[in-house]
C-alpha positions as CSV (number, residue, x, y, z in Angstrom):
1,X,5.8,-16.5,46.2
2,X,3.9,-18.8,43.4
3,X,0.9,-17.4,44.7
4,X,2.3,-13.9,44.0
5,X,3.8,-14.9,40.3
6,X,0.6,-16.5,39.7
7,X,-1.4,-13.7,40.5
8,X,0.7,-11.4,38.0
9,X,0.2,-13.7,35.6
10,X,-3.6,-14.0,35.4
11,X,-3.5,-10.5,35.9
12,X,-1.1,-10.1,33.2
13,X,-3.0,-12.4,30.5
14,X,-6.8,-10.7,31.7
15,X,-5.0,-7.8,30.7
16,X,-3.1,-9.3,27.5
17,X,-6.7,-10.9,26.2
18,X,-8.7,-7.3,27.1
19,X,-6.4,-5.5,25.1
20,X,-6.8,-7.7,22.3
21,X,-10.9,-8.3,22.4
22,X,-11.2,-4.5,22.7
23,X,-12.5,-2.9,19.0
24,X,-10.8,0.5,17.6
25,X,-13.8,2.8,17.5
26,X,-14.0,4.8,14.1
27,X,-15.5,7.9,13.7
28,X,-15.8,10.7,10.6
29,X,-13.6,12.8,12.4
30,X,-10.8,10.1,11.9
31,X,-11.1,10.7,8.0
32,X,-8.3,13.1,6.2
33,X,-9.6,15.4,3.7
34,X,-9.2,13.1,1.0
35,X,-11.7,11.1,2.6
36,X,-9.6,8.6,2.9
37,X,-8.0,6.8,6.7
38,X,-5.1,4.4,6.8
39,X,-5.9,1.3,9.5
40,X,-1.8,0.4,8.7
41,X,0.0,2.3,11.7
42,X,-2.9,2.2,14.1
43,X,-2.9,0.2,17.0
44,X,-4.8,-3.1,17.4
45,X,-3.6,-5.0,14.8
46,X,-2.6,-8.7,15.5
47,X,-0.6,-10.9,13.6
48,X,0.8,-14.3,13.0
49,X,3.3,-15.6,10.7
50,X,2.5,-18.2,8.2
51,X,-0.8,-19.6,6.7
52,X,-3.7,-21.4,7.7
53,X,-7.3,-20.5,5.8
54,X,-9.3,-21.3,9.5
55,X,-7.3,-17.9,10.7
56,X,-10.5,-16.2,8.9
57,X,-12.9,-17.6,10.8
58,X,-14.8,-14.9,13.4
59,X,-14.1,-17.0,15.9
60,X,-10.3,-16.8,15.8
61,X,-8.1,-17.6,19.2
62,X,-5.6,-14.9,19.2
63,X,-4.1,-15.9,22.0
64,X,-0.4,-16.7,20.5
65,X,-0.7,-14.0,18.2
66,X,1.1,-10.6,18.2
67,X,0.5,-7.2,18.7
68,X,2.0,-6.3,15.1
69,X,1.0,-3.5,12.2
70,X,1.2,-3.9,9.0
71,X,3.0,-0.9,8.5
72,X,5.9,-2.7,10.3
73,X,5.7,-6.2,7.5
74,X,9.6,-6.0,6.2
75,X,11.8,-8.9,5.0
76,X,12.6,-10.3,9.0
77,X,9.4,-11.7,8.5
78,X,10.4,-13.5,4.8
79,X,11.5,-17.4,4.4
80,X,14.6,-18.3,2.7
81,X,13.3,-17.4,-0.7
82,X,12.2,-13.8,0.3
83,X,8.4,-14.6,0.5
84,X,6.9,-12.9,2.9
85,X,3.6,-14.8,4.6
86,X,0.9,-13.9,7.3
87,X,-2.1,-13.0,8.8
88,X,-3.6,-9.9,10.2
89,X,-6.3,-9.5,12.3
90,X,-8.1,-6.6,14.0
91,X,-11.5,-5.6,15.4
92,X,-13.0,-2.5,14.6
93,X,-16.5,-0.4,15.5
94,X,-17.8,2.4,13.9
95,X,-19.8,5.3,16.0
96,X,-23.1,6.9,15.4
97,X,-21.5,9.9,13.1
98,X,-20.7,7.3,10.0
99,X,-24.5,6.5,10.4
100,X,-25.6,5.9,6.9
101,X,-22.2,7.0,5.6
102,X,-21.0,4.5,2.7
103,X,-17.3,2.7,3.3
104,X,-15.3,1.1,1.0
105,X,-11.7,0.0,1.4
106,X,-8.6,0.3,-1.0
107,X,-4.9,-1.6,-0.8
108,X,-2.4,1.0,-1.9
109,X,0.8,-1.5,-1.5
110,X,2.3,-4.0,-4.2
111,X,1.7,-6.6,-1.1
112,X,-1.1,-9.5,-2.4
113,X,-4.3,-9.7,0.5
114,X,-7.4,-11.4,0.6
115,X,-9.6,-9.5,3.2
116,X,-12.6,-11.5,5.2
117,X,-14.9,-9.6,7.0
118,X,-16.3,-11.5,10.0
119,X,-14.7,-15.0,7.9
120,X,-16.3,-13.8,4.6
121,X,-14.0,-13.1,1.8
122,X,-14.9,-9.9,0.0
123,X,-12.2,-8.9,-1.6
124,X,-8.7,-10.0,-3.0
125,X,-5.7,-7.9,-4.1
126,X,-3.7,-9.4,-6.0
127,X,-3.1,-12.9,-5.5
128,X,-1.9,-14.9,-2.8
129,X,-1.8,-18.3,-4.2
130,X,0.5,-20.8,-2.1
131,X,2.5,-21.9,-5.0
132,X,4.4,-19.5,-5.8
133,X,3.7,-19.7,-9.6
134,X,-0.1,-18.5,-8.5
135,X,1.2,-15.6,-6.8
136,X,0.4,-12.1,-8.2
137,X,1.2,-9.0,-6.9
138,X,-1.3,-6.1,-6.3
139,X,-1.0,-3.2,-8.7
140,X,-2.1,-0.2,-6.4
141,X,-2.5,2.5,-9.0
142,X,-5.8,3.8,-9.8
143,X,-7.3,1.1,-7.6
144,X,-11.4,1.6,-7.0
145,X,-12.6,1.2,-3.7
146,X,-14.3,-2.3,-3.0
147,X,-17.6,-1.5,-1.3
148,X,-17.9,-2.7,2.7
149,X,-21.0,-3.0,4.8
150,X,-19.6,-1.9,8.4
151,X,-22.6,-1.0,10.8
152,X,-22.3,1.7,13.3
153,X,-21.9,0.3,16.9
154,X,-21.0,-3.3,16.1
155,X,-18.1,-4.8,16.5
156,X,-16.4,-6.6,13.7
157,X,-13.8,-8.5,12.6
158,X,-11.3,-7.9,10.0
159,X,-8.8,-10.6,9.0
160,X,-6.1,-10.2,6.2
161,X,-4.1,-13.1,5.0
162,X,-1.1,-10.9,3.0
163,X,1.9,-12.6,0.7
164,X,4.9,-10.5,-0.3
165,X,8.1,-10.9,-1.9
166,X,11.2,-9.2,-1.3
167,X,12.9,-7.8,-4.4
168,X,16.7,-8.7,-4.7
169,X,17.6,-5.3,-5.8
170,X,16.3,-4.0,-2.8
171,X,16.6,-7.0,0.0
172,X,15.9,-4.7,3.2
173,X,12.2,-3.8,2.7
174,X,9.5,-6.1,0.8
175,X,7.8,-4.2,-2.4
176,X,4.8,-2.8,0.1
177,X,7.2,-0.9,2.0
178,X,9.3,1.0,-0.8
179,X,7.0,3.7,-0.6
180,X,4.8,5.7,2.0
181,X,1.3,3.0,1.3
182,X,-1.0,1.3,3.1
183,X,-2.2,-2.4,3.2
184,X,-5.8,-1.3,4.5
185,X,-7.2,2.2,3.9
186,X,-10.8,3.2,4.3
187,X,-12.5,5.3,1.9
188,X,-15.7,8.0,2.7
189,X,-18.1,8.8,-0.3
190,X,-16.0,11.3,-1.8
191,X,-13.0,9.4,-2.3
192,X,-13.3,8.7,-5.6
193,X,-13.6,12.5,-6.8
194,X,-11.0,13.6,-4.8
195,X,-8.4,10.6,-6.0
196,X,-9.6,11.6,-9.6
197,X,-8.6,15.0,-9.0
198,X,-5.4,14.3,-7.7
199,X,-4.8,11.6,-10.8
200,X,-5.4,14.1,-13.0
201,X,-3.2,16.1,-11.2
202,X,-0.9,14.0,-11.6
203,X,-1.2,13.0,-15.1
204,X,-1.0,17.4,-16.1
205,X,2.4,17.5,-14.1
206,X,4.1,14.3,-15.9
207,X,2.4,16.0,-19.6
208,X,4.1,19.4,-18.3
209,X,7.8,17.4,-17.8
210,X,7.5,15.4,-20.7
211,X,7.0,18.3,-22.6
212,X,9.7,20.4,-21.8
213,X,12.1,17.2,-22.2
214,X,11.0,16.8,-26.0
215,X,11.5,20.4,-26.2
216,X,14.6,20.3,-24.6
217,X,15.6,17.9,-26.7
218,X,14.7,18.9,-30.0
219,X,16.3,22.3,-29.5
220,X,19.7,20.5,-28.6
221,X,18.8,18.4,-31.6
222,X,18.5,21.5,-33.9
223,X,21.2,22.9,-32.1
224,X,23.8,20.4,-33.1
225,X,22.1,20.3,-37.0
226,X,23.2,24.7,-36.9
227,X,26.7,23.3,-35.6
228,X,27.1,21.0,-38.1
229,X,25.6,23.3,-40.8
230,X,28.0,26.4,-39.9
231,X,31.3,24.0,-39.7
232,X,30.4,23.1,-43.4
233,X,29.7,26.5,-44.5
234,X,32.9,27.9,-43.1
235,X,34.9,24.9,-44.5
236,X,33.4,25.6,-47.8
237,X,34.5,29.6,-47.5
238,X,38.0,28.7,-46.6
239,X,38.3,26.8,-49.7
240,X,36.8,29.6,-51.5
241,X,39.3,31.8,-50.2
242,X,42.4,29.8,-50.7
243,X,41.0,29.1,-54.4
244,X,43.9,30.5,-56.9
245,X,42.7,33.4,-58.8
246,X,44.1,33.2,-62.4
């Protein structure tokens, strides 16, 4: 009977550490028409509560870590002050079609990352800071792409060490949740044209709505002037009326 449980358990851990040494391949086909492909919600993402700067390090054990997206971060994860603290981890490949093709990456959440790249740092969001006087939220909007050099047909790592902070108002999800956003998206050449377009899209739609409200309003405004106006004229013709004629 041991010799049976211990079977399943080598078998079960061979399994366990194949799962987790095997890359997600990446190809152009994966990208949306944006150019742009959220790694949040896929699978192969590892992750370990807590801190500890030698997590960046390409040759990370992973064996107590946990098959865990970003996409699912929420406050169950957070400390007794609301801070939420960890480490990501995930190895990807890239096939022959996104030969040549230049990458870059973008952090669309409020949630503060410092991404290394086979253990190099190169880039931060935000800032993580472990005081929590040095921490600094990301501001996602109109965020460039930081540049990455991914090379078809080998296999990298990609490590994220992510802080975030619960808001009181809203205790059930941290700030990077509180929208439809992603802690890692990767960008194709073309992202840049097509997020301008949809800024500017943007910014004619909130120029449209702000215009009709100051219209709005200054019609109400001038509305309420005529009232005012025409309850003064008609007071003044009363009295006119009711003046004795001699």
């Amino acid at each position: 009977m041991r010799l049976i449980l211990s079977v399943l358990f080598l078998a079960f851990s061979a399994i366990s550490s194949l799962a987790q040494n095997t890359p997600l391949l990446l190809s152009n086909k994966d990208f949306g028409p944006n150019q742009a492909l959220s790694l949040s919600a896929m699978k192969g993402w590892l992750f370990k509560q807590g801190h500890n700067p030698a997590w960046a390090k390409q040759s990370l054990n992973t064996t107590d870590w946990q098959s865990f997206s970003p996409d699912l971060l929420s406050s169950l994860q957070a400390d007794s002050k609301g801070r939420t603290e960890g480490w990501f981890c995930i190895k990807l490949k890239l096939d022959s079609s996104l030969t040549n093709v230049p990458l870059g990456a973008i952090n669309t959440t409020w949630t503060a990352a410092d991404v290394y790249l086979d253990g190099s740092l190169i880039a931060s969001f935000g800032k993580t800071g472990s005081k929590v006087d040095d921490y600094r939220e990301h501001s996602p909007f109109y965020s460039i792409p930081i540049p990455l050099q991914l090379f078809p047909n080998k296999v990298c790592q990609l490590a994220i060490h992510v802080v975030d902070q619960t808001p009181q108002l809203k205790p059930i999800l941290p700030k990077s949740q509180q929208k439809s956003a992603s802690l890692f998206t990767l960008t194709g050449p073309l992202y840049n044209h097509y997020a301008y377009q949809n800024n500017m899209e943007w910014v004619r739609y909130t120029t449209c709505w702000i215009s009709v409200i100051l219209v709005t309003v200054f019609l109400v405004w001038i509305l309420s002037r005529l009232n005012l106006l025409g309850l003064s004229l008609r007071a003044e013709l009363l009295g006119f009326l009711d003046w004795p004629i001699h």
